[in-house]
C-alpha positions in Angstrom: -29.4 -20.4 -18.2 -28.1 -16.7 -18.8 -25.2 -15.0 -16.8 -24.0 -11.7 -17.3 -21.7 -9.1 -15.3 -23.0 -5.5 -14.3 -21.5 -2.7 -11.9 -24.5 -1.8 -10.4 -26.0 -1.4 -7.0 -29.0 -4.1 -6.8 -27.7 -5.2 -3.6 -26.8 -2.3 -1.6 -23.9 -4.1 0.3 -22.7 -5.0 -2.9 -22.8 -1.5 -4.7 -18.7 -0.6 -4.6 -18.2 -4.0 -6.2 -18.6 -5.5 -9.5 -22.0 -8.0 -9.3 -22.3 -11.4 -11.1 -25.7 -12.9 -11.7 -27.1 -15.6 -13.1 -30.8 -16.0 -14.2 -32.1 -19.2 -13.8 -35.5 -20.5 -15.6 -37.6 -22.7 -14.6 -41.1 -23.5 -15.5 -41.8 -19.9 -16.3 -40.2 -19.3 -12.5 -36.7 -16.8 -13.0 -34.4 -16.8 -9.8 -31.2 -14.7 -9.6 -28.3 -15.5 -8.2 -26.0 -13.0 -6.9 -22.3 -13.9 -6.5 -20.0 -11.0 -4.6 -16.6 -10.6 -7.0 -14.6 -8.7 -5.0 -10.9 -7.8 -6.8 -7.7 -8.5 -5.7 -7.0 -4.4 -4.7 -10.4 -4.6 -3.0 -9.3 -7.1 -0.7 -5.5 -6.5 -0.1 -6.9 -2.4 0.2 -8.4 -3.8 3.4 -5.7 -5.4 6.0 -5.0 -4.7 9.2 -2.8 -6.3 11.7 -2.6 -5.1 15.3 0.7 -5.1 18.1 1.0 -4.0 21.6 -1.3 -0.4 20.9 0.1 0.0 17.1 -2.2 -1.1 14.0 -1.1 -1.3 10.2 -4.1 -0.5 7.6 -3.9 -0.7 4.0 -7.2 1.5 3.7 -6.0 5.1 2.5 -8.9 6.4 3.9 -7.3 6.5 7.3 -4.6 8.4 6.6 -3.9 12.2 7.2 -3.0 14.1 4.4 -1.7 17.0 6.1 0.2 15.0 8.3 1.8 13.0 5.7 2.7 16.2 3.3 4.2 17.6 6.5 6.7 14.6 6.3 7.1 14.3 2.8 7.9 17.8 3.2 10.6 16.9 5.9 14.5 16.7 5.4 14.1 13.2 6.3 12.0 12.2 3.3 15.0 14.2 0.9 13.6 11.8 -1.7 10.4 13.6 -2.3 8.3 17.0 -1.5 5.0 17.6 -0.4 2.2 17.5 -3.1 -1.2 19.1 -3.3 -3.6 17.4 -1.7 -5.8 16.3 -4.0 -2.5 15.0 -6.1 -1.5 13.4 -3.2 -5.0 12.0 -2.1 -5.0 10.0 -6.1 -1.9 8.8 -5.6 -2.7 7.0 -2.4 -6.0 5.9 -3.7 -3.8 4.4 -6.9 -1.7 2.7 -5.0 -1.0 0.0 -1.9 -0.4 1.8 1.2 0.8 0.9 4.7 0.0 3.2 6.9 1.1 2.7 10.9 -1.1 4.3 13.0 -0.8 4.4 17.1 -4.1 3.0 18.3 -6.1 6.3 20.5 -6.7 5.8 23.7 -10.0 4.7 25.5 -12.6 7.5 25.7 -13.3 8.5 29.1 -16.7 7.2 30.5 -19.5 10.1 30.4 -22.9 10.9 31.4 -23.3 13.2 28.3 -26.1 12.4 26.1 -24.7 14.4 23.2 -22.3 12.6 20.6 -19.2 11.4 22.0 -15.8 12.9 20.5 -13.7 10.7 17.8 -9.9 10.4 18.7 -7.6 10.1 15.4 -5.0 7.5 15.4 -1.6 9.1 15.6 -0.4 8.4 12.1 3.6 7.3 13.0 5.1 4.8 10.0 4.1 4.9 6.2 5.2 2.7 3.3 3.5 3.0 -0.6 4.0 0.2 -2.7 3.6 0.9 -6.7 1.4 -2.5 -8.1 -0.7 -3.6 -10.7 -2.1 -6.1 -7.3 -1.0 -9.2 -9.9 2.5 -9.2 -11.5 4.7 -6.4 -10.0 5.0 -4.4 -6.9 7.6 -1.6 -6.3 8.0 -0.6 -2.7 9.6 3.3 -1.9 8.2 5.5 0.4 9.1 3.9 3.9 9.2 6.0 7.2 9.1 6.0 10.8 8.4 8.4 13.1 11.9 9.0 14.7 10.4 9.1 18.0 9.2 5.6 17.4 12.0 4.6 16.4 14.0 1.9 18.5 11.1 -0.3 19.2 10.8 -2.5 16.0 8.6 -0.8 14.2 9.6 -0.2 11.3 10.5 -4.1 10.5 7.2 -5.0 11.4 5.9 -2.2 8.7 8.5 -4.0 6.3 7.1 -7.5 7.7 3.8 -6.7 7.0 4.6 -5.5 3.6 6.4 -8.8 2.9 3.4 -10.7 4.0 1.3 -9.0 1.0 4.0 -9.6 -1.4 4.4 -13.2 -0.7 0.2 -13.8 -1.2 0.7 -12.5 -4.6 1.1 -15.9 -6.8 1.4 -14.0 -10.5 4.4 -11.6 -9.0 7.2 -11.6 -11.2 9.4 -9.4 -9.2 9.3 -6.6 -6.4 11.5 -3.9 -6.3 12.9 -0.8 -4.4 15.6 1.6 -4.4 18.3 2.6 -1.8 21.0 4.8 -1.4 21.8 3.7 2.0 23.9 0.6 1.8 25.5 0.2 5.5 21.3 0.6 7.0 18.9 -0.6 4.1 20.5 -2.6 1.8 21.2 -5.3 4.8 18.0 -4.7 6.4 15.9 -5.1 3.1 18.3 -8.9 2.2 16.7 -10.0 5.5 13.1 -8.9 5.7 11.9 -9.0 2.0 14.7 -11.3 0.3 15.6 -8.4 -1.7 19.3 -8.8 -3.5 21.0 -5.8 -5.2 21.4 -6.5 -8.9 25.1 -5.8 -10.1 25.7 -5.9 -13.3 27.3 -3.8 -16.4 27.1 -3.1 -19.8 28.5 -5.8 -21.9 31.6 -4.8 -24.0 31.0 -4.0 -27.9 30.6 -7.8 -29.5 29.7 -9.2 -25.9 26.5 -10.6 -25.3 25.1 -10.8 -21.9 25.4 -8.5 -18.8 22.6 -9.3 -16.7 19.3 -7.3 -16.2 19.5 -3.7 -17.0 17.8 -1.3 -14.5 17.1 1.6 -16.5 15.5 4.8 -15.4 15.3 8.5 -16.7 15.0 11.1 -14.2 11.6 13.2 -14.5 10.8 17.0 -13.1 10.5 16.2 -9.5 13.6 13.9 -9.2 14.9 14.9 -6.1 18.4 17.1 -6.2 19.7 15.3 -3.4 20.1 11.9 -5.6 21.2 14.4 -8.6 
């Protein structure tokens, strides 16, 4: 018996994933046997979870990218600025998104034989969560329509988040930062578990300290956290 691992299309369902096969012999008789190996991205790049005319999608197909640059853009999201959009459309693609979406309503009912029209989902929540799928996931990113605010939304989006993170059975450690420590620093305790890591540098001749979180500020750091 032979096995071996290609990346090709033999099956056409099976074309976007990576195909195992085995070759079994048998009285001059081969068989194959194909086995579907779907990754961990693959499958956590495909969620959804559905409440009272809102659905959550991890697929980064679905969202807008004109709409989301328009927010990014926004003074709400003073962390970050608008990217081009084929910037912005590989960094969605490279990582795990959330997007929250309001579900469109039911097309009307028509006699028209020609193609019916396709209704968007309104695109109202986002979160982007920085993984390797396995051992580390850093979550920044989060926003919620203000209009939509109010109505729980945007701990369900965090919920929902969680839910991935706690499926992950390699993760060392997730991560996020905050600067707003009356709203998010409670809010993130309770939904994800998240604790805020005090510590300081160790006098000279002192060992110890605790984990150092250490950054260095690249050419897009926002001003506003300057």
């Amino acid at each position: 018996m032979t096995s071996a691992t290609v990346g090709f299309g033999l099956v056409p369902e099976l074309a976007c994933n990576v195909v195992r096969f085995k070759v079994f012999k048998c009285n001059n008789n081969a068989s194959v046997e194909f086995v579907n190996m779907t990754t961990t991205k693959q499958k956590l790049t495909h969620r959804t979870w559905t409440k009272d005319g809102y659905f959550i999608s991890t697929d980064p197909a679905l969202i807008p990218i004109a709409e989301l640059n328009t927010v990014f853009a926004s003074d709400l999201f003073y962390w970050a600025d608008a990217l081009p959009e084929d910037v912005m459309r590989e960094t969605l693609e490279n990582s795990l998104c959330f997007g929250m979406y309001e579900s469109p309503p039911a097309a009307p009912a028509t006699s028209s034989t020609g193609p019916s029209e396709t209704i968007q989902p309104k695109l109202i929540g986002f979160a982007r969560c920085i993984t390797d799928f396995t051992t580390f996931l850093y979550l920044t990113d989060v926003y919620v329509d203000p209009k939509m605010q109010g109505k729980g939304l945007g701990a369900w989006l965090i919920k929902c988040v969680q839910e991935v993170i706690e499926a992950m059975p390699h993760l060392r450690r997730s991560m996020l930062f905050t600067s707003s420590w009356e709203k998010s620093v409670p809010f993130y305790e309770k939904l994800m578990g998240m604790s805020v890591l005090e510590c300081k540098r160790p006098a000279e001749g002192e060992k110890g300290g605790g984990v150092a979180v250490m950054q260095m500020k690249g050419p897009a750091f926002p001003d506003a956290l300057r």
